[in-house]
MIKEKE-121875 format. One record per residue (C-alpha): residue number from 1; residue in three letters; x, y, z. Coordinates in Angstrom, 1 decimal, m for minus. Example, Ala and Ser with C-alpha at 12.3 -4.5 7.8 and 13.67 -1.06 7.14 Angstrom:
// MIKEKE-121875
SITE     k     r        x        y        z
SITE     1   ala     12.3     m4.5      7.8
SITE     2   ser     13.7     m1.1      7.1
//
This chain:
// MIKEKE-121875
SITE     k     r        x        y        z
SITE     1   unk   m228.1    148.8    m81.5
SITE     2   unk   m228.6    147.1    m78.1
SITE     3   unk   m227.1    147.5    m75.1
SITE     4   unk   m223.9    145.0    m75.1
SITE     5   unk   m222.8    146.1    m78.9
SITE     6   unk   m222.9    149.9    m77.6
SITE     7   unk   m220.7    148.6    m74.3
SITE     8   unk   m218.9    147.3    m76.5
SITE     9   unk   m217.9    150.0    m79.3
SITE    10   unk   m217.4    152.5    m76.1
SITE    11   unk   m215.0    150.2    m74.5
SITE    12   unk   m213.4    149.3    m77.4
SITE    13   unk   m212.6    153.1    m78.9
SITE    14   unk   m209.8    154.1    m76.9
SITE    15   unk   m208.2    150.7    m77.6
SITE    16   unk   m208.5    151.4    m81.1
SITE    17   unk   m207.8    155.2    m81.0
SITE    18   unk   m204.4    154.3    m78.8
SITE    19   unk   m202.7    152.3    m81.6
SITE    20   unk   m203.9    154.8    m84.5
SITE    21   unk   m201.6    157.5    m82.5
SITE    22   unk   m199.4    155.6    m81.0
SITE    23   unk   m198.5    152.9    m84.2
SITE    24   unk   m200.4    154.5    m87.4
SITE    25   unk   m200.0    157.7    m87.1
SITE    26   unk   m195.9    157.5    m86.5
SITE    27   unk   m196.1    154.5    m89.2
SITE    28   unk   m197.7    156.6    m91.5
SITE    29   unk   m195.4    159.8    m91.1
SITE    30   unk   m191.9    158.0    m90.8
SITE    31   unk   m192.7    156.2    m94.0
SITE    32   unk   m193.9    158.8    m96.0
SITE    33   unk   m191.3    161.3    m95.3
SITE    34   unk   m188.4    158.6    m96.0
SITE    35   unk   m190.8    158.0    m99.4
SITE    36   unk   m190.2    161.7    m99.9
SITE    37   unk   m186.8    161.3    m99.8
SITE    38   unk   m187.1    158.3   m102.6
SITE    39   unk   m189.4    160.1   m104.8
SITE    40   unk   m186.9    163.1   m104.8
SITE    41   unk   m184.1    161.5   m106.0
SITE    42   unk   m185.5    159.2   m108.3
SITE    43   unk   m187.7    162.3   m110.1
SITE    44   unk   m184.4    164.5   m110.3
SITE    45   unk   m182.4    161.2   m111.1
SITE    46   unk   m185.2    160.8   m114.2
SITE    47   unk   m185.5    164.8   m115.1
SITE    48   unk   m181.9    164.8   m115.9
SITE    49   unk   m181.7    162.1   m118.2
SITE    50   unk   m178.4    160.7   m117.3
SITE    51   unk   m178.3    157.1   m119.1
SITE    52   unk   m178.2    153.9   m116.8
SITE    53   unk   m179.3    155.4   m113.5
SITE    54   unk   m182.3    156.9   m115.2
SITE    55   unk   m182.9    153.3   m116.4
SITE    56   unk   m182.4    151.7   m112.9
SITE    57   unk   m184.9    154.4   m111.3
SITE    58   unk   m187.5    153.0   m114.5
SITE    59   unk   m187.1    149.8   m113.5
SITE    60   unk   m187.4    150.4   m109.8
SITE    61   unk   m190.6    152.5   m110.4
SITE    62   unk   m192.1    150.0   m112.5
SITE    63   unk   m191.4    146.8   m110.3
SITE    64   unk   m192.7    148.9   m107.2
SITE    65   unk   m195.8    149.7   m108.8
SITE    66   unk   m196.1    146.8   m110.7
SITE    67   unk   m196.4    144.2   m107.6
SITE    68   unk   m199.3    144.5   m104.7
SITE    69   unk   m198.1    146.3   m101.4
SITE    70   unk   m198.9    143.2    m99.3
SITE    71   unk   m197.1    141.1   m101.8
SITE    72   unk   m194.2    143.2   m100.5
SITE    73   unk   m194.9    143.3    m97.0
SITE    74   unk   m194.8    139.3    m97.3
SITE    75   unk   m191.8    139.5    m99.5
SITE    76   unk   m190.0    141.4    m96.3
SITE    77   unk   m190.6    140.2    m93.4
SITE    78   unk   m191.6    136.5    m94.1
SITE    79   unk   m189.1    135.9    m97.1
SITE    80   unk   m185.7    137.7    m96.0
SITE    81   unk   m185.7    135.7    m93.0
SITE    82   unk   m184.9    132.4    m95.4
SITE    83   unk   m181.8    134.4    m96.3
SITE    84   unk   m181.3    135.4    m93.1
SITE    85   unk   m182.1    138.7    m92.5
SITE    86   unk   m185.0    139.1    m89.9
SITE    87   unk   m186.0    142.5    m89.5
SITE    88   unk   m189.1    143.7    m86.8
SITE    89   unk   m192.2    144.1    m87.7
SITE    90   unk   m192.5    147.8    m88.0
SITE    91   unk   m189.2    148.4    m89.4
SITE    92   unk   m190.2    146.2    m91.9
SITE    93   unk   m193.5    148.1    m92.4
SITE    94   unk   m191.9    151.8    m92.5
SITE    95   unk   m189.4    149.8    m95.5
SITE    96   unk   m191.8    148.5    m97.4
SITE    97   unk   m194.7    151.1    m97.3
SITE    98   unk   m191.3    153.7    m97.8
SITE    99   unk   m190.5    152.0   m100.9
SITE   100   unk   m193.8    151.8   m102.5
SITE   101   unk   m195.1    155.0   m101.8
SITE   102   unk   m191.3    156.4   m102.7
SITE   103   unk   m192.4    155.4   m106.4
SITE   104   unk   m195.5    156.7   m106.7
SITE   105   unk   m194.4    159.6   m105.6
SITE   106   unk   m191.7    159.5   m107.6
SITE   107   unk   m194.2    160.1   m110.9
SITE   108   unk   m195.5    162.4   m109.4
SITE   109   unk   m192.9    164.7   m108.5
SITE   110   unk   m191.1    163.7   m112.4
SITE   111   unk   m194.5    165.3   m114.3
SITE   112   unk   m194.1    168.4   m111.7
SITE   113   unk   m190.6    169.2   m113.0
SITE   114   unk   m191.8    168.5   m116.3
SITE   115   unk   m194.4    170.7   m116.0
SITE   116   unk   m191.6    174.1   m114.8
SITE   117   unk   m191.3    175.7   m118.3
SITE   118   unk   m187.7    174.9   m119.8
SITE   119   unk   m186.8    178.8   m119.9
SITE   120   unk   m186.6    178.6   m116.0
SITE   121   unk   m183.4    176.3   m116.7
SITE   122   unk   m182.1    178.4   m119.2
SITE   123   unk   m182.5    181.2   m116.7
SITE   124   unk   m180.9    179.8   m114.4
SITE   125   unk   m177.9    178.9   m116.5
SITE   126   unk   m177.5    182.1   m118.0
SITE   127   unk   m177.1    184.0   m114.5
SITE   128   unk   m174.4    181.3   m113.9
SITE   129   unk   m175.7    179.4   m111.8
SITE   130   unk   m175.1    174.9   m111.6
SITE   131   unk   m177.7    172.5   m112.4
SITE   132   unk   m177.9    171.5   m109.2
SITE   133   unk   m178.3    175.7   m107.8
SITE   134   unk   m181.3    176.0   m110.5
SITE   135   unk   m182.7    172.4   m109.3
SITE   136   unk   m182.5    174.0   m105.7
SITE   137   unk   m183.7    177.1   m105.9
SITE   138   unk   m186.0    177.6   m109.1
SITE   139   unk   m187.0    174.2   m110.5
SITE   140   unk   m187.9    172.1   m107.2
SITE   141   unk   m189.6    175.3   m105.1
SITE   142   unk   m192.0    175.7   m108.3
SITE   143   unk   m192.6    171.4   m108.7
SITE   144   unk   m193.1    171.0   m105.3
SITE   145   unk   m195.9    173.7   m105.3
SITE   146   unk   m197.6    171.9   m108.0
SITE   147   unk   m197.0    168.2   m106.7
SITE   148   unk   m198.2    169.1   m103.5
SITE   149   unk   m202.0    168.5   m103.9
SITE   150   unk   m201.5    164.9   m105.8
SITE   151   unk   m198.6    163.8   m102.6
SITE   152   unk   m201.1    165.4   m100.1
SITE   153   unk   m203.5    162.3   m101.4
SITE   154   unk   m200.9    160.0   m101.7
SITE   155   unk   m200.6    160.5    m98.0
SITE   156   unk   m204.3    160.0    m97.1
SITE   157   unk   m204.0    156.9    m98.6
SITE   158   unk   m200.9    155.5    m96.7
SITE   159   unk   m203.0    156.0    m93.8
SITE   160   unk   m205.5    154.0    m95.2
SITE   161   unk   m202.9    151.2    m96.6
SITE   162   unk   m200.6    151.0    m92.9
SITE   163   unk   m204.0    148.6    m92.3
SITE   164   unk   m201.5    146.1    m94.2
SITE   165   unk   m198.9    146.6    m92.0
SITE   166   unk   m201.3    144.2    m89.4
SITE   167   unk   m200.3    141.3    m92.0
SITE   168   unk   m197.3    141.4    m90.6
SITE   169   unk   m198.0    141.4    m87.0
SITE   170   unk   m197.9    144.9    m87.0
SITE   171   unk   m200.3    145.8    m83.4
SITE   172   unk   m201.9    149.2    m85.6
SITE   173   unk   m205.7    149.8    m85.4
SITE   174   unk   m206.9    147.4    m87.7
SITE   175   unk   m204.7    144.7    m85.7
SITE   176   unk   m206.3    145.9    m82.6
SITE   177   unk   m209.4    145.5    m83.7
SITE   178   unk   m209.3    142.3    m85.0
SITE   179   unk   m208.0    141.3    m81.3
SITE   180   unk   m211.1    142.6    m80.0
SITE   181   unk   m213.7    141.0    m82.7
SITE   182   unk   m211.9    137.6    m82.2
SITE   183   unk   m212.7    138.2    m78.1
SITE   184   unk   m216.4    139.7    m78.7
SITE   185   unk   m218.2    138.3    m82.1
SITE   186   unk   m219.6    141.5    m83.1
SITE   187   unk   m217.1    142.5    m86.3
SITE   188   unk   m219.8    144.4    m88.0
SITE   189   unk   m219.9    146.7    m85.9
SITE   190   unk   m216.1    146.7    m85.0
SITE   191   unk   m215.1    147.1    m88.2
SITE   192   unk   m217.4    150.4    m88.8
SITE   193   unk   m216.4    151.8    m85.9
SITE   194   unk   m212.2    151.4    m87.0
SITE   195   unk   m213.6    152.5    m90.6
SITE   196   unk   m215.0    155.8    m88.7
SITE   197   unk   m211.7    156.0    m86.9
SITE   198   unk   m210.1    156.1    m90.1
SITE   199   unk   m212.7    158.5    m91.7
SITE   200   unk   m211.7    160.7    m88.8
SITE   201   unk   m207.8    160.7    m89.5
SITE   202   unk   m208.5    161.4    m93.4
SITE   203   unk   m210.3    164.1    m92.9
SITE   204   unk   m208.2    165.9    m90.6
SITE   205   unk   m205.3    165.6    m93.2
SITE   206   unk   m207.7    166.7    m95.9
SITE   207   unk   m208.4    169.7    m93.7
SITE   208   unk   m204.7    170.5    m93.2
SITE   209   unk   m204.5    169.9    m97.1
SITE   210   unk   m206.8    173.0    m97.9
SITE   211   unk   m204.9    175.1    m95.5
SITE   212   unk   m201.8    174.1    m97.0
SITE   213   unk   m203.1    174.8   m100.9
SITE   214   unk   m204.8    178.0    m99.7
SITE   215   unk   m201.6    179.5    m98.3
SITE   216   unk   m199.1    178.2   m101.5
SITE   217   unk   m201.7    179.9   m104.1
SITE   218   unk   m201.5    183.0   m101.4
SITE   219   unk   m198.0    182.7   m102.2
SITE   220   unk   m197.7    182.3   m105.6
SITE   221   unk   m200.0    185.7   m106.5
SITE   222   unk   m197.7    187.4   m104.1
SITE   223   unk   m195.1    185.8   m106.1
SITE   224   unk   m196.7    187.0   m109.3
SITE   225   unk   m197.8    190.9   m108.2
//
């Protein structure tokens, strides 16, 4: 590596790094926790069976994970605006990348609650409690624990997928590097040094992922003494 491409990567990392915590980061937890939300309802809304809304969560799931994300992203922010609705670029992002990861979630979450043994309910009913007191307190807790290693990784790769969002004119790290490549030629080694970047943020949330499954299996044999 010579001496201008090193100038280079050093000057450029903070300009990089500054967008991945002030725009990807925020991007990334805004949207997934209103996806959270979305995967919620539309898992309970499909556990309980009840006709015509559990269709309409089917059919949301399956167009959502039918269609690319950046087929979305362009369906958002450069197709509403010939009905007239213009909404801002990250807005638009935290919608879209909300709504898709809402329904992958969503399956997620559904086989969880699938997998809490049916006697729980029963349980639950016989100490007279509603459905939604047994959804609350026994059902959900015990899902949530099981889901939470397969959403963990759905969040590791939102982080990875708000790259997208610089399709839209989104100014995240990818976006800020391609401003920099287009001003200095070198996007081999631009582009590494944003991959590394984004290396960096996985790994810290795969760290924080361990912690958090070490401490709900500490937990659960608590739970279980």
């Amino acid at each position: 590596m010579n001496e201008r491409v090193w100038n280079i990567l050093t000057d450029s990392f903070m300009k990089i790094l500054l967008p991945g915590l002030t725009m990807t980061i925020p991007l990334t937890v805004i949207s997934f926790a209103i996806a959270m939300v979305i995967a919620v309802v539309t898992a309970m809304v499909q556990f309980a069976g009840v006709r015509g809304v559990k269709q309409l969560a089917r059919f949301y799931v399956w167009v959502i994970r039918g269609t690319p994300l950046l087929v979305q992203l362009y369906v958002i922010f450069y197709g509403l605006p010939g009905l007239g609705i213009i909404i801002d670029p990250f807005p638009a992002a935290v919608i879209v990348f909300a709504i898709n990861e809402g329904a992958y979630c969503a399956e997620t979450v559904r086989a969880a609650l699938e997998s809490v043994p049916v006697g729980q309910m029963e349980a639950g009913y016989c100490v007279g409690m509603s459905y939604l007191q047994i959804m609350r307190r026994i059902v959900l807790p015990q899902a949530m624990r099981t889901a939470f290693p397969p959403l963990s990784n759905s969040l590791i790769a939102l982080v990875k997928d708000t790259s997208l969002a610089a399709n839209i004119t989104v100014l995240e790290m990818f976006m800020a590097t391609q401003r920099i490549v287009a001003r200095t030629y070198e996007p081999l080694a631009l582009y590494i040094e944003v991959g590394l970047i984004y290396l960096l943020f996985s790994t810290v949330l795969t760290k924080l992922q361990r912690i958090g499954e070490k401490r709900l299996n500490t937990y659960e044999k608590k739970e279980t003494v």
